[in-house]
N, C-alpha and C positions, 0 to 999 in steps of 0.2 A: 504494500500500500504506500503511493508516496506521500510526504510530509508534507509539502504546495503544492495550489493548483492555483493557477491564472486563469480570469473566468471576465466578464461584462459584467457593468454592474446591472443590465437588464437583466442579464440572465440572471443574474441573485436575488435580484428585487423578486423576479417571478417566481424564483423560487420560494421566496422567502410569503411573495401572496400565497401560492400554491399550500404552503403550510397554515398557513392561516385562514384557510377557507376563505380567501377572498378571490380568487382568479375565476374572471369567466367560466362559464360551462366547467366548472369543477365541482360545485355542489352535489353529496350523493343526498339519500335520504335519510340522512342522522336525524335522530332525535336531539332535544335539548339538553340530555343527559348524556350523549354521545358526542354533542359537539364539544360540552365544556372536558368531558374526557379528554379527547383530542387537544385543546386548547392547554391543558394541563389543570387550569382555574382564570376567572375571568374576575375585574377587581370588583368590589363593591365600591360606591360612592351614593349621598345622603341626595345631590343637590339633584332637582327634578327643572329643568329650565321644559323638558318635557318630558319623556319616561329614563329612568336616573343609567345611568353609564351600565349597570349590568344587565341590562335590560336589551339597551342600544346596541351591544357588544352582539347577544344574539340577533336582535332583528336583521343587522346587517348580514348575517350569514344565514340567516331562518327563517325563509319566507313566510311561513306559517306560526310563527314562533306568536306565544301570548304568556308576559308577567307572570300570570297564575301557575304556568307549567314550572316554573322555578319556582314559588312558594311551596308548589306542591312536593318538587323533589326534598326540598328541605326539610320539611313535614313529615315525607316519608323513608327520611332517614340516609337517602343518598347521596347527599352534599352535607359536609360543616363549615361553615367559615372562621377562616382564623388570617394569621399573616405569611402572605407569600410577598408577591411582588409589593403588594401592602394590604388592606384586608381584602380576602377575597370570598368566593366559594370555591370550594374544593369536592372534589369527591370523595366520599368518604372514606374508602378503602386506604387513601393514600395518610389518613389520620396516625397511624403509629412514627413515619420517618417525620412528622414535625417535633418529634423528639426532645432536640436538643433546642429550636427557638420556643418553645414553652417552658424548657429550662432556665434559659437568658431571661424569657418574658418575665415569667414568676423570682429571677432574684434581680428584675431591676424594680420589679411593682413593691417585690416584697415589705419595704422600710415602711410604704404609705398605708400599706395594709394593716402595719404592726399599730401604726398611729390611731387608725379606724375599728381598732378591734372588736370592739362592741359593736359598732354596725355589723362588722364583718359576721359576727358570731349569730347576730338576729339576722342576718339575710340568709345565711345557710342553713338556719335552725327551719326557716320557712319553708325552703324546697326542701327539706328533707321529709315536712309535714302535710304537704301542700301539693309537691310537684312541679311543674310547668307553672310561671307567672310570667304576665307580662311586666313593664317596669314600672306601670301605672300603680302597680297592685302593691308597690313599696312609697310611704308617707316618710316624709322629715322635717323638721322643722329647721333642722342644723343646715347651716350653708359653709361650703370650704371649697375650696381653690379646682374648678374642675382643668381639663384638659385646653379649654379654648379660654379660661380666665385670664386674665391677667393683676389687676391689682387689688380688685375689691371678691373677696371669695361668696360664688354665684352659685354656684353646683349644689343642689339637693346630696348628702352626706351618703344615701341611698344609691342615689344615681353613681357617684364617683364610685362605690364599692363595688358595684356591679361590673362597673367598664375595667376595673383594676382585677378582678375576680376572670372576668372574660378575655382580656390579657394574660394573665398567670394561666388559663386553660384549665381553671377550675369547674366554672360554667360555660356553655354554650350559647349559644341561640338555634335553640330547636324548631322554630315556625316564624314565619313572619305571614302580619295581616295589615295590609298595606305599609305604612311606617313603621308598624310598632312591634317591636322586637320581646320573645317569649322565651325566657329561659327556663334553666336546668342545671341542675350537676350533670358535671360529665361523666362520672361514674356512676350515676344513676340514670343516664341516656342514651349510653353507648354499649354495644355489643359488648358481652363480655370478650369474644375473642382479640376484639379489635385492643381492649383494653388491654389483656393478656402481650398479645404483640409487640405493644405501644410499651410494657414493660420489661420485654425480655431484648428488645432487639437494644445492638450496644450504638454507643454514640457514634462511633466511627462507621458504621452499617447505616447510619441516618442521616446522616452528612453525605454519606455516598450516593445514596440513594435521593436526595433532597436537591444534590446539583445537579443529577441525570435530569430530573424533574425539572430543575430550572433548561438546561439546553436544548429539555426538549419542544419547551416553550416557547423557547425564544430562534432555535434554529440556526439564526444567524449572530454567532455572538461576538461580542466586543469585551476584550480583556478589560477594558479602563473602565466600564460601569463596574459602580459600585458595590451593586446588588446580586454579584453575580454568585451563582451559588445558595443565593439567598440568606446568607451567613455574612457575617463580618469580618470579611478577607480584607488585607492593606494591599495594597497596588503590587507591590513582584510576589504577595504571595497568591493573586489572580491570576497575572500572567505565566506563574508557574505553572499554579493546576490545570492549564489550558496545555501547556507547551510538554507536560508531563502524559495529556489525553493523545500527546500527537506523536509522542515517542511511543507510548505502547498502541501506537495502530488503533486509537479510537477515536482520534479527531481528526479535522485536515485543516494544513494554512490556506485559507483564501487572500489572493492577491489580487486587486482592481487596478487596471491603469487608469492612472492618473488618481488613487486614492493614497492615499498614505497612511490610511489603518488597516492593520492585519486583521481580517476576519475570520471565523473556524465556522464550520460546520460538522457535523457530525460523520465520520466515515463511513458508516451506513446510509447516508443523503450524497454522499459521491455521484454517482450513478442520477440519481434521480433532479442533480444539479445540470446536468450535461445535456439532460433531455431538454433543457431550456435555452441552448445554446444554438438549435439550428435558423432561428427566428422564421420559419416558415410563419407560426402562427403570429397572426395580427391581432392585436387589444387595441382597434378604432375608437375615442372619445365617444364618437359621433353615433356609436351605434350599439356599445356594451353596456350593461346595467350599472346603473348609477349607486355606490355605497355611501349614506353618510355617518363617516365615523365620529364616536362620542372620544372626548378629550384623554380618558385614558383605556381606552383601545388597546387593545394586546401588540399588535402592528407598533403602536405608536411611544411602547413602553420608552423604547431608546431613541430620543431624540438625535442624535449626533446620526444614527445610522438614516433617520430617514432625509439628513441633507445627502449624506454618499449616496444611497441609492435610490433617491426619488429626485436630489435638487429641490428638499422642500423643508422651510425652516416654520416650527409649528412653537406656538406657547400660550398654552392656555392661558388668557387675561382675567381669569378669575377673581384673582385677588390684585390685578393691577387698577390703580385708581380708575372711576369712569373715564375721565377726559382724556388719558393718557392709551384709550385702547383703540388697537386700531382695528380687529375685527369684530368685537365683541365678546359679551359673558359668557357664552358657552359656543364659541364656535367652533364646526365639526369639519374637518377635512371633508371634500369631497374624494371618493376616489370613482374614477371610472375606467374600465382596462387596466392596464396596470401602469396609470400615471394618478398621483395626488392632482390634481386642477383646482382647487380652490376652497374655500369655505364658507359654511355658512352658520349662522347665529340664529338660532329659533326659538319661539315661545309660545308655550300653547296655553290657552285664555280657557281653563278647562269648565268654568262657568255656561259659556257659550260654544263650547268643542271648535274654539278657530286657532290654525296656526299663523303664527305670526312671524315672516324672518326678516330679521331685522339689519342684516347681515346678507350678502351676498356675493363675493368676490372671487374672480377668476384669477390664476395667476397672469402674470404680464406674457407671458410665453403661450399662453393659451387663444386658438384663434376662436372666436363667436361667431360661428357657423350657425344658420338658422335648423340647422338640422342637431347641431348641440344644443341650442338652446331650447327646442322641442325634446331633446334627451333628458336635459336637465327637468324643465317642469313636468315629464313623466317622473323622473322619479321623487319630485318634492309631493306631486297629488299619492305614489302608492305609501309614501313615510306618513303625509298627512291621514291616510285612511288605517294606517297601522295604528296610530292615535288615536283613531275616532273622530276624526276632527274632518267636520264636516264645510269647511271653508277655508281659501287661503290666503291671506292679503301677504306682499309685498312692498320695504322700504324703496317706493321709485327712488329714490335719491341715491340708497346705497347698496342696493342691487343690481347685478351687471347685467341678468335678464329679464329687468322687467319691459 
């Protein structure tokens, strides 16, 4: 097996869609349980500007895909959420290799827990008596410092022990019903086997297992993110573990001309990298299905990688002041074929089911063809009907196709 391989960065991008369930006519008929398999875990996020990013993650790849089908897997016990990329849902099965970050999790919570210990002790005296509770179902009067405070402590005392408790991976979130999150002990919600596993297997069996999980993820990796592995590796001892995958014949160096980052793939994805390199096939703007992805998109985890292989620089303006944003509070990449083309900012007025974008911009390289821009408002009406949302208005001012 050799050590490099010199490739296009089309042909990696595509590859790297192809991994991602995003490349034309590559969709099979996975279920929503099957894709997030495949995907490894997709992130969770709070903010709904329309259906919240885990949501968005499958619609883009599941035509048929509806929010409930993910409550329901959760409920029924085949996804937990904890922290991967940052919190996500996971499938269950994979619950024993987080191992060792429930280890980290639980002794960097621990000190605040030790401070709360009377909450702590009546919040798990309740599930033990009780069961499943939402977090409504816990009162306080005490207020202390939560996670988004900063000087005046705002947090219900209750609430903090729960999120600190579900960090350490003592309880879960076993259902969700629309917001509001249902917990439990985890060892009194989890498979004994899974429990058993999650005890016997050692830390170095969990770690191993946890960075396969991360690359297979991710596909195309980059030594210099810092999350790689999922663990708290320093910079040469990333580039090690990557350079150590390529000496025992399980990784490969990828080399772009004209990029100046080494990238790896997996030596089992050799093969199926090269299939992308004869460019017979064409991914036309003007005529392939329109994605629009949400801000933290599995695609879009590593920024640096999608200026190499797309020429496209993204940053969510979330928390960047209003007057200072230049696409908007939650604007989504377009992707169509396998080019990023631009983004869009949406809002949906769920009052009156209208979507509203606020937002619209094409990159400067992009031509506006009337046969694109009939591509494009195809697919803002099938997102708008994926919503419900039974109307579309458009910012004339700052939309490119209106």
């Amino acid at each position: 097996m050799q050590a490099s391989y010199t490739t296009s960065k089309e042909a990696l991008r595509r590859f790297l869609l192809e991994t991602q369930h995003l490349l034309p006519s590559r969709n099979q008929e996975l279920s929503a349980l099957q894709m997030i398999q495949n995907l490894e875990c997709v992130q969770l996020d709070p903010v709904a500007s329309v259906e919240r990013n885990q949501h968005l993650v499958l619609m883009a790849r599941l035509p048929d895909y509806r929010p409930e089908m993910l409550h329901e897997l959760l409920k029924e016990g085949e996804l937990f959420e904890y922290w991967a990329n940052a919190a996500c849902t996971i499938p269950i099965n994979d619950y024993p290799i987080f191992k060792t970050i429930r280890a980290r999790m639980q002794k960097l919570v621990q000190p605040e827990l030790d401070k709360l210990s009377p909450v702590v002790e009546h919040v798990v005296t309740r599930f033990k008596l009780e069961g499943e509770l939402p977090s409504r179902a816990f009162r306080s009067e005490e207020r202390v410092l939560g996670a988004w405070d900063t000087n005046l402590p705002k947090t219900k005392a209750t609430s903090r022990v729960l999120n600190l408790l579900l960090d350490a991976g003592r309880i879960r979130v076993v259902k969700r019903e629309g917001s509001e999150r249902y917990f439990h002990l985890a060892e009194e919600s989890l498979p004994k086997t899974l429990l058993d596993d999650a005890e016997r297997i050692s830390d170095e069996e969990a770690k191993e297992s946890l960075l396969w999980k991360y690359l297979r993820a991710y596909r195309v990796i980059d030594s210099r993110d810092p999350r790689l592995g999922w663990q708290k590796l320093k910079a040469a001892e990333r580039k090690d573990t990557m350079e150590e995958l390529v000496e025992s014949e399980r990784a490969v160096r990828i080399k772009l001309e004209g990029i100046k980052t080494t990238y790896y793939i997996l030596a089992q994805d050799l093969e199926r990298l090269k299939r992308h390199e004869s460019g017979g096939e064409r991914f036309s703007i003007e005529h392939n299905s329109v994605h629009f992805l949400p801000p933290l998109d599995n695609l879009l985890w590593r920024r640096d990688r999608l200026v190499d292989l797309f020429d496209f620089t993204y940053r969510w303006e979330i928390y960047t002041p209003k007057e200072k944003r230049q696409y908007g509070y939650y604007a989504m990449p377009i992707l169509i074929g396998d080019q990023l083309v631009g983004r869009m900012d949406p809002g949906l007025d769920r009052a009156t089911n209208h979507l509203y974008v606020r937002h619209l911009r094409l990159e400067p390289t992009i031509n506006l063809t009337e046969q694109l821009r009939g591509n494009i408002w195809q697919g803002l009406e099938r997102f708008a009907a994926v919503h419900g949302a039974t109307g579309i208005t458009l910012d004339k001012f700052k939309c490119d196709i209106y």
